[in-house]
C-alpha positions in Angstrom: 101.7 -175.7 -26.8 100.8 -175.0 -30.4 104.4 -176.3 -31.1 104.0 -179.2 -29.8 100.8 -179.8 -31.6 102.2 -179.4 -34.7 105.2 -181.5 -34.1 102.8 -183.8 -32.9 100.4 -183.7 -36.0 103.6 -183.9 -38.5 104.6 -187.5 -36.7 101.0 -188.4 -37.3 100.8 -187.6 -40.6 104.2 -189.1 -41.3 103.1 -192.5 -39.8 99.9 -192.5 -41.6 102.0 -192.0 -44.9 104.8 -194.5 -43.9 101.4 -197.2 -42.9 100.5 -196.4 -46.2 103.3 -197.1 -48.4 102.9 -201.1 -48.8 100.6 -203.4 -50.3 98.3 -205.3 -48.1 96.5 -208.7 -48.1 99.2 -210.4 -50.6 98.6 -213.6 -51.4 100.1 -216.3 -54.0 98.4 -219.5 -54.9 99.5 -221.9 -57.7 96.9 -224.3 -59.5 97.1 -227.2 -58.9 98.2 -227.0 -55.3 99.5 -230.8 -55.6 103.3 -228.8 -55.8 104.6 -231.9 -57.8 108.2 -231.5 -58.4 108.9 -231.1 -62.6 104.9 -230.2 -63.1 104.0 -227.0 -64.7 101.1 -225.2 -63.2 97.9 -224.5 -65.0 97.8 -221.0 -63.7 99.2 -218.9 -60.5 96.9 -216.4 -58.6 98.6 -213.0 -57.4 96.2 -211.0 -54.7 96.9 -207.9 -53.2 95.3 -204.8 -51.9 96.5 -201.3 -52.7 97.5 -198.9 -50.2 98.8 -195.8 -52.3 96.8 -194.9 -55.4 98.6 -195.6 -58.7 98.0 -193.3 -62.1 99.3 -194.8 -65.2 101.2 -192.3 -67.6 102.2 -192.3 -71.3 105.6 -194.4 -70.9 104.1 -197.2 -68.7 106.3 -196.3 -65.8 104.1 -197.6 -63.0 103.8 -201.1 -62.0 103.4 -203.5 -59.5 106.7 -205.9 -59.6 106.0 -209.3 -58.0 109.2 -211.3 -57.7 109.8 -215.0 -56.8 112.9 -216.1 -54.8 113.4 -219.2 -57.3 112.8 -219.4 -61.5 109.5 -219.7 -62.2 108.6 -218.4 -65.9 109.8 -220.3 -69.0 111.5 -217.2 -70.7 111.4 -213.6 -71.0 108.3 -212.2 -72.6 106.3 -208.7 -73.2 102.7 -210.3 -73.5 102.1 -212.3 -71.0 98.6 -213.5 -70.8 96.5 -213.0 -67.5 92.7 -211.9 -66.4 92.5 -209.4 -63.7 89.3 -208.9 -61.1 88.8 -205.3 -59.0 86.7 -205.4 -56.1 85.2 -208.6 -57.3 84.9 -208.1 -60.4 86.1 -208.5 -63.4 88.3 -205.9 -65.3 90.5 -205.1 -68.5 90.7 -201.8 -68.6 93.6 -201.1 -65.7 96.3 -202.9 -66.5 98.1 -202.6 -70.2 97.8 -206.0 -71.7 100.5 -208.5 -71.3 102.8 -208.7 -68.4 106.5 -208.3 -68.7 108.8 -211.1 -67.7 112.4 -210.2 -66.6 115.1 -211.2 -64.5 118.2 -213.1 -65.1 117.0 -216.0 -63.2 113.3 -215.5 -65.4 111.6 -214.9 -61.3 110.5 -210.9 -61.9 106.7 -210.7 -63.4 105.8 -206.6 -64.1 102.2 -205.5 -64.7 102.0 -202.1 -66.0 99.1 -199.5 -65.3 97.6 -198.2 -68.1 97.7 -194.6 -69.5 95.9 -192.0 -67.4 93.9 -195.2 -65.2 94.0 -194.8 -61.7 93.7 -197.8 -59.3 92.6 -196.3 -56.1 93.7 -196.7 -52.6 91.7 -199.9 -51.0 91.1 -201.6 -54.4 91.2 -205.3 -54.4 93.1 -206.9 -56.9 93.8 -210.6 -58.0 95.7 -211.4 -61.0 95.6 -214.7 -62.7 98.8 -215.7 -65.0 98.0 -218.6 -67.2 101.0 -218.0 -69.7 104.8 -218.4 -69.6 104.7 -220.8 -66.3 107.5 -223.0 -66.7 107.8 -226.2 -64.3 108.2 -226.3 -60.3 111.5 -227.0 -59.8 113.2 -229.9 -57.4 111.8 -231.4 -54.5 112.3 -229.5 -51.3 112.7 -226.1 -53.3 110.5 -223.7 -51.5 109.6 -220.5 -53.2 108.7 -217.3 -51.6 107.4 -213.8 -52.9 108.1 -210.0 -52.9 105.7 -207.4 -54.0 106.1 -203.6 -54.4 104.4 -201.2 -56.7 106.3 -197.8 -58.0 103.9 -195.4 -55.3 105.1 -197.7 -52.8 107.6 -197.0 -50.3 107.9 -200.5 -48.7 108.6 -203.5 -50.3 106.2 -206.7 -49.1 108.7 -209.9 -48.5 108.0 -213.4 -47.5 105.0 -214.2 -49.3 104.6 -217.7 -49.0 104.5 -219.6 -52.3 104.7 -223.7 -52.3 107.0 -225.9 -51.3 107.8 -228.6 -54.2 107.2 -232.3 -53.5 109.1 -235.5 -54.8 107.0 -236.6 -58.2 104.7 -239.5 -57.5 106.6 -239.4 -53.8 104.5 -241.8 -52.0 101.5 -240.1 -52.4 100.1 -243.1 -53.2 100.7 -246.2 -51.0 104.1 -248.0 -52.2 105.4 -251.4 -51.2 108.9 -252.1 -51.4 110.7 -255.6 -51.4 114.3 -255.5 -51.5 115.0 -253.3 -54.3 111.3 -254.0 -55.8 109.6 -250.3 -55.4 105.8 -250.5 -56.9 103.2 -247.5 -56.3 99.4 -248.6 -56.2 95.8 -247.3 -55.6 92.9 -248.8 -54.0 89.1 -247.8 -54.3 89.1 -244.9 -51.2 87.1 -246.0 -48.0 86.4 -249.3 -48.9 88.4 -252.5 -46.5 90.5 -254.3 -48.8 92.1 -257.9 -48.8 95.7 -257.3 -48.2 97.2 -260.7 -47.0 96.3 -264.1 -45.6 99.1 -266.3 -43.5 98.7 -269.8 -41.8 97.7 -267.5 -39.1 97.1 -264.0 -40.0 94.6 -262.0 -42.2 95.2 -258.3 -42.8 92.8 -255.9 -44.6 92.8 -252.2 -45.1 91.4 -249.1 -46.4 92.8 -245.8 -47.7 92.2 -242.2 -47.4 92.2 -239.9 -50.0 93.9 -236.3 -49.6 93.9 -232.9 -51.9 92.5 -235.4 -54.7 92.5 -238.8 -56.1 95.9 -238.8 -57.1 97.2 -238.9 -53.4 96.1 -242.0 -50.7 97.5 -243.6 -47.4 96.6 -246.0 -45.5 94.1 -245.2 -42.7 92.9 -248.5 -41.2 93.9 -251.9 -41.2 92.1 -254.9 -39.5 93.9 -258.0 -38.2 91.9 -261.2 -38.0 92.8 -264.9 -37.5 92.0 -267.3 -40.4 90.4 -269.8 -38.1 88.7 -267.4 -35.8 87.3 -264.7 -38.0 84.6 -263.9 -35.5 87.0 -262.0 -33.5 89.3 -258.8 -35.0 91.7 -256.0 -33.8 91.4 -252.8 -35.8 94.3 -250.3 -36.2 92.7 -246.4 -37.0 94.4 -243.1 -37.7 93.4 -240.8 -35.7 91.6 -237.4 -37.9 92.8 -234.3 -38.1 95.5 -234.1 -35.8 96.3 -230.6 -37.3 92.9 -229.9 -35.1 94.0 -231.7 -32.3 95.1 -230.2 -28.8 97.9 -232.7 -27.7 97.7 -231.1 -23.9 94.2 -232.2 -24.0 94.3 -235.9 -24.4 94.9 -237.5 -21.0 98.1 -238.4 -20.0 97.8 -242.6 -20.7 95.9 -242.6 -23.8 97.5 -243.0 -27.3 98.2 -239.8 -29.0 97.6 -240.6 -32.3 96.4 -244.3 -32.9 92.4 -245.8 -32.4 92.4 -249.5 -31.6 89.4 -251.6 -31.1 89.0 -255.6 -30.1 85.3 -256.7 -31.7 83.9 -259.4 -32.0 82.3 -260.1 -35.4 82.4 -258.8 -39.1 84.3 -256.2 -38.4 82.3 -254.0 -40.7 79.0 -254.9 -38.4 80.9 -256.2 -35.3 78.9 -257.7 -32.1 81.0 -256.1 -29.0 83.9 -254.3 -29.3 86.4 -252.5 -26.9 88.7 -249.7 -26.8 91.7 -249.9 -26.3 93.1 -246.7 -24.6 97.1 -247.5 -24.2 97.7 -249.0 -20.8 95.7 -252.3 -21.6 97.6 -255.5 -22.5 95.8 -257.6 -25.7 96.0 -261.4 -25.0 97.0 -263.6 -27.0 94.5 -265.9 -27.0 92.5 -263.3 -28.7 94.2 -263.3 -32.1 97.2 -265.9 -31.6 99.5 -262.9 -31.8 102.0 -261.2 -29.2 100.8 -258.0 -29.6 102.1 -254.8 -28.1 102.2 -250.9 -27.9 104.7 -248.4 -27.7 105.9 -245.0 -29.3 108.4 -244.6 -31.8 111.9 -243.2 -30.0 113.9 -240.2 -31.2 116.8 -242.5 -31.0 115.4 -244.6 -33.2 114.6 -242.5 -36.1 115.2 -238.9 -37.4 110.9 -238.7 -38.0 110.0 -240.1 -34.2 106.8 -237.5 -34.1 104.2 -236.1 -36.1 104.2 -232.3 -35.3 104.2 -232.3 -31.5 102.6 -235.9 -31.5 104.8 -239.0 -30.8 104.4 -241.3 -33.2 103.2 -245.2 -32.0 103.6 -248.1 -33.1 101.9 -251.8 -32.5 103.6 -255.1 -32.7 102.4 -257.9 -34.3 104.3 -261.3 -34.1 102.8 -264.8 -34.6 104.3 -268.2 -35.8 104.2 -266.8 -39.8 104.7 -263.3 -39.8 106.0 -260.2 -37.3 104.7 -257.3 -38.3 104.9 -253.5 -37.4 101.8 -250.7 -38.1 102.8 -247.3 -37.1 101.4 -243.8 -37.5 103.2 -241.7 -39.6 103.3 -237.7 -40.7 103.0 -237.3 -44.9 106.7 -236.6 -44.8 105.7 -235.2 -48.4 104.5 -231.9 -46.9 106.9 -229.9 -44.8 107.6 -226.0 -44.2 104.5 -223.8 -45.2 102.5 -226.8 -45.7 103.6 -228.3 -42.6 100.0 -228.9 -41.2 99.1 -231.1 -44.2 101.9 -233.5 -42.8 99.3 -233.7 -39.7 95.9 -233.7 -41.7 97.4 -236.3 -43.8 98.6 -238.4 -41.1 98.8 -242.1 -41.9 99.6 -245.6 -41.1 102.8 -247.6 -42.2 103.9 -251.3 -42.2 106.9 -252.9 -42.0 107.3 -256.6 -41.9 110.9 -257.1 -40.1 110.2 -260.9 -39.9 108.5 -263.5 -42.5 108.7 -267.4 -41.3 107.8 -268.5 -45.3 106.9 -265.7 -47.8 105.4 -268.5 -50.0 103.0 -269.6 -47.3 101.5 -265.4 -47.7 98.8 -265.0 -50.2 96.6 -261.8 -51.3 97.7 -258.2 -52.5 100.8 -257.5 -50.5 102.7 -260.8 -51.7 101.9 -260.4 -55.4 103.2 -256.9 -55.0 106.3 -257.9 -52.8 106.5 -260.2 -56.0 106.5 -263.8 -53.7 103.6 -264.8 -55.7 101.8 -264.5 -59.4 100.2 -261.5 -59.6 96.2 -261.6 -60.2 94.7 -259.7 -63.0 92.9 -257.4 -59.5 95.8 -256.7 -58.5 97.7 -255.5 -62.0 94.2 -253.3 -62.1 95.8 -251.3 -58.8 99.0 -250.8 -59.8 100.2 -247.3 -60.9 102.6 -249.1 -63.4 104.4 -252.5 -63.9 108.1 -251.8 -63.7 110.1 -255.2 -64.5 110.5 -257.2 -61.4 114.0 -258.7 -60.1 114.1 -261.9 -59.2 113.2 -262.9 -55.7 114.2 -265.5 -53.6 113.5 -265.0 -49.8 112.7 -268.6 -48.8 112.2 -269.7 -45.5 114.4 -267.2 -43.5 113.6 -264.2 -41.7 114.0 -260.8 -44.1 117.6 -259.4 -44.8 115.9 -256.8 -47.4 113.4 -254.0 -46.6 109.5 -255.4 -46.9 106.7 -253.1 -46.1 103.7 -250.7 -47.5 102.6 -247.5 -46.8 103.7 -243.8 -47.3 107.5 -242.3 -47.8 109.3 -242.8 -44.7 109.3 -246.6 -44.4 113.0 -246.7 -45.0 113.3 -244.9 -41.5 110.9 -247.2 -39.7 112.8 -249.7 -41.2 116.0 -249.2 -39.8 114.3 -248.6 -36.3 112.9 -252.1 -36.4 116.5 -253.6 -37.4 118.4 -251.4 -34.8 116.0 -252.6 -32.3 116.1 -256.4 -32.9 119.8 -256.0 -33.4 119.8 -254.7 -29.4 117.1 -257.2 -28.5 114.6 -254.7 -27.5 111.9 -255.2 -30.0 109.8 -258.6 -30.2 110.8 -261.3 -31.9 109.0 -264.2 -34.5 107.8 -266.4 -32.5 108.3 -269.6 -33.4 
């Protein structure tokens, strides 16, 4: 029996040792956290919690080695700046100063323990490097972490890092015309004139996400030049990265909000809602108007997370358009939920009876008409325009606005008209 308790008690104690052989509570967070392809970071945050107490000798022999999984430092270096905080607070006496940069690839950042300091077991540690960063590689590169310090008997692995972005990537909504690509910005949260046809008017409003430097389009409102007591309003649904998809009954739209009113449509009189399975005259805006959901066969991005995206068809005697929800197709793998937070609305305009007939933003953007001195103030920049000539004909070239994506949507509005599935200009 004793035996067998002492067997038992050595298993114990070697489980307890093994449990205690690894860092715990790791974290990595880069500054900004906008993960901009080519942008160098103002400083990157290294947190983790020590398991097995660490003594620093003479010959700087024990560390803590964090690693990246891509090249993240500009060179090698000895004195590599960065603050440190224990428990809280601040401190400069644990670590020797400057870090140690090595590795072939420049990913290996070493921070010795100073002579005869001891970092206890359970300390709380976040290191802040503002020196050596070099610039976050292409987009799509994802970089992950290791972490190990010299009383440790376990490696950490698979520290999440960032995921890079495409530079200026439709962050910011982009209209495209033919080969014509121009990024803008509009004041956040406030409805905006976007076009006026012989029988269309179009406005809309943007969202902002992590910051200024990043908007979509959230709502658009669709009103008849002649009849501007009555509207139909498009809305993005919020937070779908909060949303229970199981919960929202079975007919009702997943992820758009649309609403008939009657009225401004900033202090409307009566509105409706429309849930999915009712049918919008067309009496009420001169428009066919319908509602479906974006196919897989279609498109390679036919959902937002578990969300199908939707889609509602516009066609009158000047202009078809389409309005879809959309996932920020910027944000992907460990920031996949931000592709559902940021969630947005695209257009595409598959059909135009007389781009010359179109006034407001959109045109002078598409580059159909001169462009107003309000709207050179929205631009991003003013790359040289080709010359256009679209006439009176139906589009042959891509036309739309929105977030990155469109090309896809796009396609799915050709292929469809192609098989005669999708609605047509009426005429």
């Amino acid at each position: 029996m004793a035996l067998l308790q002492i067997l038992f008690l050595l298993l114990l104690s070697t489980a307890f040792i093994g449990s205690q052989g690894q860092l715990t509570g790791t974290s990595v967070i880069v500054d900004p956290t906008t993960y901009v392809a080519g942008t160098t970071p103002t400083s990157i945050k290294f947190g983790f919690t020590v398991t097995t107490a660490i003594t620093g000798d003479t010959a700087q022999s024990e560390k803590f080695t964090i690693t990246a999984s891509q090249t993240v430092f500009t060179n090698t270096a000895t004195n590599v700046a960065f603050s440190v905080t224990k428990d809280g607070n601040p401190d400069t006496t644990t670590f020797v100063t400057g870090g140690v940069v090595t590795g072939s690839s420049l990913q290996i950042l070493e921070l010795r323990v100073a002579d005869t300091v001891t970092l206890a077991a359970t300390s709380v540690v976040v290191v802040t490097v503002t020196d050596t960063l070099g610039a976050l590689g292409a987009a799509g590169q994802v970089v992950a972490w290791t972490m190990e310090s010299t009383q440790d008997t376990t490696q950490v692995t698979g520290i999440t890092g960032w995921t890079t972005v495409a530079a200026g990537g439709g962050s910011d909504p982009i209209v495209r015309c033919g080969d014509l690509e121009r990024a803008f910005e509009l004041p956040p949260y406030v409805m905006t004139p976007l076009m006026t046809g012989k029988d269309i008017v179009l406005h809309g409003s943007v969202f902002e996400g992590s910051g200024s430097y990043e908007q979509w389009f959230d709502r658009l409102v669709l009103s008849h030049p002649q009849a501007q007591d009555r509207f139909l309003e498009i809305k993005m649904k919020k937070n779908l990265d909060k949303v229970n998809m199981t919960k929202i009954p079975r007919r009702e739209l997943r992820t758009l909000e649309l609403t008939m009113g009657y009225g401004d449509h900033s202090n409307p009189t009566a509105v409706s809602k429309i849930t999915g399975g009712e049918q919008i005259p067309y009496w009420f805006l001169g428009q066919d108007v319908a509602i479906r959901e974006v196919k897989r066969r279609m498109t390679t991005v036919a959902t937002i997370g578990e969300f199908p995206r939707e889609c509602v068809d516009v066609a009158g005697k000047a202009v078809h358009m389409i309005i879809c929800s959309a996932p920020a197709v910027e944000y992907f793998g460990n920031q996949r939920d931000l592709s559902l937070k940021y969630a947005h609305l695209d257009m595409v305009f598959p059909e135009v009876s007389d781009f010359k007939s179109l006034y407001g933003l959109l045109p002078e953007l598409w580059g159909v008409q001169p462009m107003s001195e309000t709207t050179k103030s929205y631009l991003k920049e003013m790359p040289e325009a080709p010359e256009l000539d679209l006439g009176n004909s139906s589009v042959d070239k891509m036309v739309s606005a929105g977030g990155l994506g469109m090309e896809e949507l796009y396609k799915a509005c050709a292929e469809e008209k192609q098989h005669g599935s999708g609605i047509v200009l009426a005429v």
